[in-house]
N, C-alpha and C positions, 0 to 999 in steps of 0.2 A: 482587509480589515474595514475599509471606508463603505464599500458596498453593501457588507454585513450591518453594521450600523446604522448606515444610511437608511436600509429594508427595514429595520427593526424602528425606525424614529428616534436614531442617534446621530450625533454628531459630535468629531472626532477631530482633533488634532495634533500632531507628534512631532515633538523639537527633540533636539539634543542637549541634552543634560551634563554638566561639568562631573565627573567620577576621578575616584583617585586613584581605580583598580584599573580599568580600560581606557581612562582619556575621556569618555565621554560616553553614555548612555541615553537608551531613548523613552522616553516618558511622553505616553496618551495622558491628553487633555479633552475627558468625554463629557459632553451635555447629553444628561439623559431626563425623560418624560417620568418614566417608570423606572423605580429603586432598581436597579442590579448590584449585585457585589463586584468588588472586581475579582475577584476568583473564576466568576464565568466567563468575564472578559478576559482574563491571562488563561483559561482553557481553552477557548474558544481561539485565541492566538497562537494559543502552543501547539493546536492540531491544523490551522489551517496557514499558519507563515511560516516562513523559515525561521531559525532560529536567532539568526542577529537581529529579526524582523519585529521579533516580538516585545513589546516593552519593559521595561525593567520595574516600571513604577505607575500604574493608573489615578489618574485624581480625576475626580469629579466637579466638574463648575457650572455655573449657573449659564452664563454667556460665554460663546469666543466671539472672539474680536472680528470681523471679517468685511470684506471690502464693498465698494458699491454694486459689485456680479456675484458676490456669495462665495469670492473664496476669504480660506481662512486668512487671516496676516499673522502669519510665524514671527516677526519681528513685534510686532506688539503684545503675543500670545508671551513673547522671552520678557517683553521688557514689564508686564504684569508680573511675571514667578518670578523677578527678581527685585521686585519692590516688595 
Protein backbone atom coordinates (compact mmCIF):
# COMPACT_ATOMS: atom_id res chain seq x y z
CA UNK A 1 0.00 0.00 0.00
CA UNK A 2 2.82 2.54 1.03
CA UNK A 3 4.58 2.20 -2.40
CA UNK A 4 1.44 2.64 -4.35
CA UNK A 5 0.87 5.85 -2.71
CA UNK A 6 3.99 6.94 -2.29
CA UNK A 7 4.24 6.53 -6.59
CA UNK A 8 0.94 8.33 -6.79
CA UNK A 9 1.97 11.59 -4.12
CA UNK A 10 0.43 10.04 -1.13
CA UNK A 11 1.12 9.54 2.00
CA UNK A 12 -0.17 7.12 4.31
CA UNK A 13 -0.35 5.95 7.66
CA UNK A 14 -2.23 2.93 9.61
CA UNK A 15 -2.79 2.37 13.37
CA UNK A 16 -5.13 0.07 15.08
CA UNK A 17 -8.26 1.15 15.84
CA UNK A 18 -10.33 -0.04 19.12
CA UNK A 19 -13.59 -2.38 17.41
CA UNK A 20 -16.03 -4.12 19.38
CA UNK A 21 -16.52 -7.07 16.73
CA UNK A 22 -12.67 -8.06 16.32
CA UNK A 23 -10.73 -6.23 19.32
CA UNK A 24 -9.21 -3.87 17.03
CA UNK A 25 -9.27 -2.77 13.36
CA UNK A 26 -6.91 -0.96 11.07
CA UNK A 27 -7.73 2.39 9.78
CA UNK A 28 -5.45 4.40 6.79
CA UNK A 29 -4.53 7.81 7.67
CA UNK A 30 -3.90 9.32 3.87
CA UNK A 31 -2.67 12.83 2.83
CA UNK A 32 -3.53 13.22 -0.52
CA UNK A 33 -2.58 16.32 -3.22
CA UNK A 34 -5.42 15.32 -5.55
CA UNK A 35 -9.27 14.34 -4.27
CA UNK A 36 -9.58 10.33 -4.42
CA UNK A 37 -12.56 8.82 -2.81
CA UNK A 38 -11.76 6.27 -0.67
CA UNK A 39 -13.60 3.57 -2.71
CA UNK A 40 -10.53 3.51 -4.96
CA UNK A 41 -8.37 3.36 -2.21
CA UNK A 42 -10.43 0.26 -0.47
CA UNK A 43 -10.24 -1.21 -4.13
CA UNK A 44 -7.21 -0.72 -4.87
CA UNK A 45 -6.43 -2.50 -1.18
CA UNK A 46 -8.89 -5.17 -1.71
CA UNK A 47 -6.98 -6.37 -5.01
CA UNK A 48 -3.40 -5.81 -4.05
CA UNK A 49 -3.31 -6.82 0.15
CA UNK A 50 -4.38 -9.59 1.84
CA UNK A 51 -7.29 -9.35 3.44
CA UNK A 52 -6.55 -8.50 7.35
CA UNK A 53 -4.29 -6.03 5.39
CA UNK A 54 -6.65 -3.89 4.12
CA UNK A 55 -8.28 -1.18 6.10
CA UNK A 56 -11.59 -1.06 7.53
CA UNK A 57 -12.01 2.76 7.66
CA UNK A 58 -9.91 5.56 5.30
CA UNK A 59 -9.79 9.30 6.53
CA UNK A 60 -8.20 11.77 4.79
CA UNK A 61 -5.89 14.56 6.70
CA UNK A 62 -4.14 17.39 5.90
CA UNK A 63 -0.81 16.55 7.68
CA UNK A 64 0.80 13.20 9.66
CA UNK A 65 2.81 13.71 12.16
CA UNK A 66 6.23 12.58 11.41
CA UNK A 67 9.68 12.58 12.67
CA UNK A 68 13.01 14.34 11.97
CA UNK A 69 14.04 11.26 9.01
CA UNK A 70 10.33 11.34 7.62
CA UNK A 71 8.86 8.52 9.41
CA UNK A 72 5.43 8.65 10.27
CA UNK A 73 4.90 8.76 14.42
CA UNK A 74 1.95 6.23 14.96
CA UNK A 75 1.96 7.37 18.64
CA UNK A 76 1.20 10.90 17.93
CA UNK A 77 -0.82 9.97 14.57
CA UNK A 78 -3.24 7.84 17.92
CA UNK A 79 -2.90 10.40 20.30
CA UNK A 80 -4.54 13.21 17.37
CA UNK A 81 -7.78 10.60 16.63
CA UNK A 82 -8.28 10.42 20.12
CA UNK A 83 -8.45 13.97 20.95
Amino acid sequence: MHSHFTSQRYRSGRIGEADDKTGERVCAYITVKDPQTDVNIMSYCREHLTAYKVPKRVVFVKVLPKSTVGKILRRELRAQVNN
